[in-house]
C-alpha positions in Angstrom: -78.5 160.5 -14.7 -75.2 158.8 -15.9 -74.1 162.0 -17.9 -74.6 163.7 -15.0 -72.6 161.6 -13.1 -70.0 161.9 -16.1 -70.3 165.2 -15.3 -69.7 165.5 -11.6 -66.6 163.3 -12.1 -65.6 165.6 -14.6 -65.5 168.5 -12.0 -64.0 167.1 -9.5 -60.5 166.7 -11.3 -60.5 170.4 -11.5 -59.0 169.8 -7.7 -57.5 166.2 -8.2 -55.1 166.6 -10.6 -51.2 166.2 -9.3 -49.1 169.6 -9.4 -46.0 169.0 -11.1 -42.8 171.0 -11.3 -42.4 174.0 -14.1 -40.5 172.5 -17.2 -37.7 174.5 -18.9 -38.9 174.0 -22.9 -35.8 175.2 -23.8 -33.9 172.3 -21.9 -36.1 169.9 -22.7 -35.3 170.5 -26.4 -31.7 169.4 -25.5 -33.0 166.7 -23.8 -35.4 165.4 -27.1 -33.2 163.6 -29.1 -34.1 160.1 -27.4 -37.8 161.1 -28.2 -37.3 161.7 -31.9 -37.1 158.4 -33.1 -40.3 157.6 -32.5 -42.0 160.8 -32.0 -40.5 162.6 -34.7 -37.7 166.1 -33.9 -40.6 168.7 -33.0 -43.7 165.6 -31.9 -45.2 164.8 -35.5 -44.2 161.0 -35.8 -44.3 160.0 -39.0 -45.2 156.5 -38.0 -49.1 156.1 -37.3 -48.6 153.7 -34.6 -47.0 156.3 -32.9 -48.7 159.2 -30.9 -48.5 162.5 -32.0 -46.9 164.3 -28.9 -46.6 168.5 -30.3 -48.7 170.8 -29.2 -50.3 168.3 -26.3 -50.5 170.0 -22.7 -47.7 169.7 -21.2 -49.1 168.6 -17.6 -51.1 165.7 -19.3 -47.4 164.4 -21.2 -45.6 164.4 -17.6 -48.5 163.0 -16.2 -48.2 159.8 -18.8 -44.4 160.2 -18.2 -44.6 159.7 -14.3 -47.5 156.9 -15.3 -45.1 154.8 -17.3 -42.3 155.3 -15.2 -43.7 153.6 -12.5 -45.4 151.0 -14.5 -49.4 152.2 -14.0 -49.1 152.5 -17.5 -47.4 149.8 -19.5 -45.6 150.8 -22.8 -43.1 148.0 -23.4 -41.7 150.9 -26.3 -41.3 153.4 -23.2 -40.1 151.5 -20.5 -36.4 151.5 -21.1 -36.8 155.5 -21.5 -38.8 156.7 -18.9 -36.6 154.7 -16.2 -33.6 156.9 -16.8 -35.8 160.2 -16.9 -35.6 162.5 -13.6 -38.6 164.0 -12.5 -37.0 167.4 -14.4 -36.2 165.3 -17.8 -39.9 164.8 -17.6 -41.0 168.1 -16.7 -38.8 169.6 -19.1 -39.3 167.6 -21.9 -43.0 167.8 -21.4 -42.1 171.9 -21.7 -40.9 171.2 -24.7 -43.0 169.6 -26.8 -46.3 171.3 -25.6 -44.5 174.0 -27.4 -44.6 172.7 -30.7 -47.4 172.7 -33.4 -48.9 169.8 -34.2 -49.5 168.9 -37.7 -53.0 167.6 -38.6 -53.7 164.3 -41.3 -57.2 164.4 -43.2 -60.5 163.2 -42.5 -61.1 160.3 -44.7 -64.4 162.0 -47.1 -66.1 158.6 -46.4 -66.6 158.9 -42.9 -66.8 162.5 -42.1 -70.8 162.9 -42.0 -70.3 159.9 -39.3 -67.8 160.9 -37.3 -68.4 164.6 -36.9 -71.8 163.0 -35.9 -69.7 161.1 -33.1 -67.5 163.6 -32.2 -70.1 166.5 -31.9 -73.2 164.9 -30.9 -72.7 161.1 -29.8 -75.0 158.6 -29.7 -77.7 159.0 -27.9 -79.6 155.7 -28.8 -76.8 154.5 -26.6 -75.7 156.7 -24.3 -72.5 158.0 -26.1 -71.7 161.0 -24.8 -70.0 163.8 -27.6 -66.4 163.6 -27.5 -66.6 167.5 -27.9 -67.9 167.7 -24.3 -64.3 166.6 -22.8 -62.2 167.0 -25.2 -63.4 170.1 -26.8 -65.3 171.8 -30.1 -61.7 171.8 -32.2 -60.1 168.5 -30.2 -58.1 171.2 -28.0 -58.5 169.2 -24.6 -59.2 170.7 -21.1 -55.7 170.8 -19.6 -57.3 171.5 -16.4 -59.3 168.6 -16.6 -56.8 166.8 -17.6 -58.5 166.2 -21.0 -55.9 165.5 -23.1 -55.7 167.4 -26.8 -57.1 165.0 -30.1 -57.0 167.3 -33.3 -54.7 165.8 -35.6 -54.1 163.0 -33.8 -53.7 159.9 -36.1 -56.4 157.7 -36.7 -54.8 154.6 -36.4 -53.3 155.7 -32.5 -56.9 157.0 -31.7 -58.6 154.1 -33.3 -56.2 151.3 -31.2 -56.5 153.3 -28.1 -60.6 153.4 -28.4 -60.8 150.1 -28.7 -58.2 149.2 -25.4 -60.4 151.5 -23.7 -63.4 149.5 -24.9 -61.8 146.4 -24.1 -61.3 147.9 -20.1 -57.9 148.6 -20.0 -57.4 151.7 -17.9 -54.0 152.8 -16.2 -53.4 154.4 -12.5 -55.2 153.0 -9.5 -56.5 156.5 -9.5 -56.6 157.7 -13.3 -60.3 158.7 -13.7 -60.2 159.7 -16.9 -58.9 156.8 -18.1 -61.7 154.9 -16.0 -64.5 157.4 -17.7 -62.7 156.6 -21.5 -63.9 152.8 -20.8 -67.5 153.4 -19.6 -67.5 155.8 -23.2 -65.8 153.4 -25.4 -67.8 150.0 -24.4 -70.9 151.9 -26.0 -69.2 152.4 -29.6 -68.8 150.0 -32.4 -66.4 149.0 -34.7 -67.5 151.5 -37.6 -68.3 154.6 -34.8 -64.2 153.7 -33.7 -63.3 153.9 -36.8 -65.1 157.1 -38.0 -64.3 159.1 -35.2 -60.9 158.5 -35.5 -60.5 159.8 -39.3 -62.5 162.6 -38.0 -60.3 163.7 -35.3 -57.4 162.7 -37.1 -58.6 166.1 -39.7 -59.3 168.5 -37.0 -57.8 171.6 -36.4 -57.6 172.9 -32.6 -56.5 176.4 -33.9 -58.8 177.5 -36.1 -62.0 174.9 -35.0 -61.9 173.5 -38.9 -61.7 169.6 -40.3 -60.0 169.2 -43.0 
């Protein structure tokens, strides 16, 4: 019954999801610089801390974007950027880095049989849904959804927003899928966090392969 609830919820962002304005990539690449410190010229930060922004779908970046700006989402790192971003800086800029290709990290060999467990399958001893049903077989996302790309995400990003998630944090008086990432994550442990992680951290979206 709760999956299927999952799954209902699920659906009905298909119509919830705010329409934003068409971003010019091309402008938005002008617009980057302030971005590449942290996130790295083309979205491949070097710093693990850091999200990996290239190749995620562009209407789930401005949606963050718009999120932080008005402070449903706090980033103390982003604050001082987003305020001085229009809503066409974010579209744009949004444009722009969807466009680029992400580079993946490898799974740690340790905890592969683990987290491709995770990731594919769950657990169903306690009710953890398969990250693959969201967010897709190769960690492409559901950018309809609003299901936000994972392959080659690093572990250490994906393992400290797991466990904020598990802890209840959720942004956007509205944000569902924010809301369904805590009812997921408050089922995992500290060794199913940590395996998934390296695991997405090694998948491919292209070509559906972990490293």
């Amino acid at each position: 019954m709760k999956h299927l609830l999952q799954f209902a919820i699920c659906m009905s962002l298909l119509i919830s999801l705010p329409v934003f304005a068409a971003g010019d990539a091309g402008a938005g690449q002008n617009k980057s610089a302030v971005c590449a410190a942290c996130h790295g010229a083309d979205g491949n930060s070097a710093v693990p801390n850091w999200p990996k922004i290239a190749g995620q779908h562009a209407a789930y970046l401005e949606r963050q974007l718009v999120l932080m700006k008005h402070g449903e989402r706090p980033v103390p790192e982003m604050a001082g950027i987003v305020a001085g971003l229009s809503d066409q800086d974010v579209a744009d800029l949004s444009a722009f880095f969807a466009t680029q290709n992400i580079k993946p990290g490898v799974t740690d060999t340790g905890l592969r049989t683990s987290g491709e467990r995770i990731y594919r399958a769950g657990n169903p001893e306690t009710e953890v849904p398969a990250c693959m049903a969201c967010h897709g077989i190769a960690g492409e996302g559901n950018p309809l959804s609003g299901y936000p790309s994972l392959a080659g995400q690093h572990a250490v990003y994906t393992d400290k927003m797991l466990t904020r998630f598990r802890a209840g944090d959720t942004w956007g008086v509205d944000d569902t899928n924010s809301k369904i990432m805590t009812d997921v994550a408050h089922r995992l442990s500290d060794s199913e966090i940590k395996a998934v992680s390296s695991y997405i951290q090694g998948l491919y979206a292209v070509s559906g392969q972990a490293e």
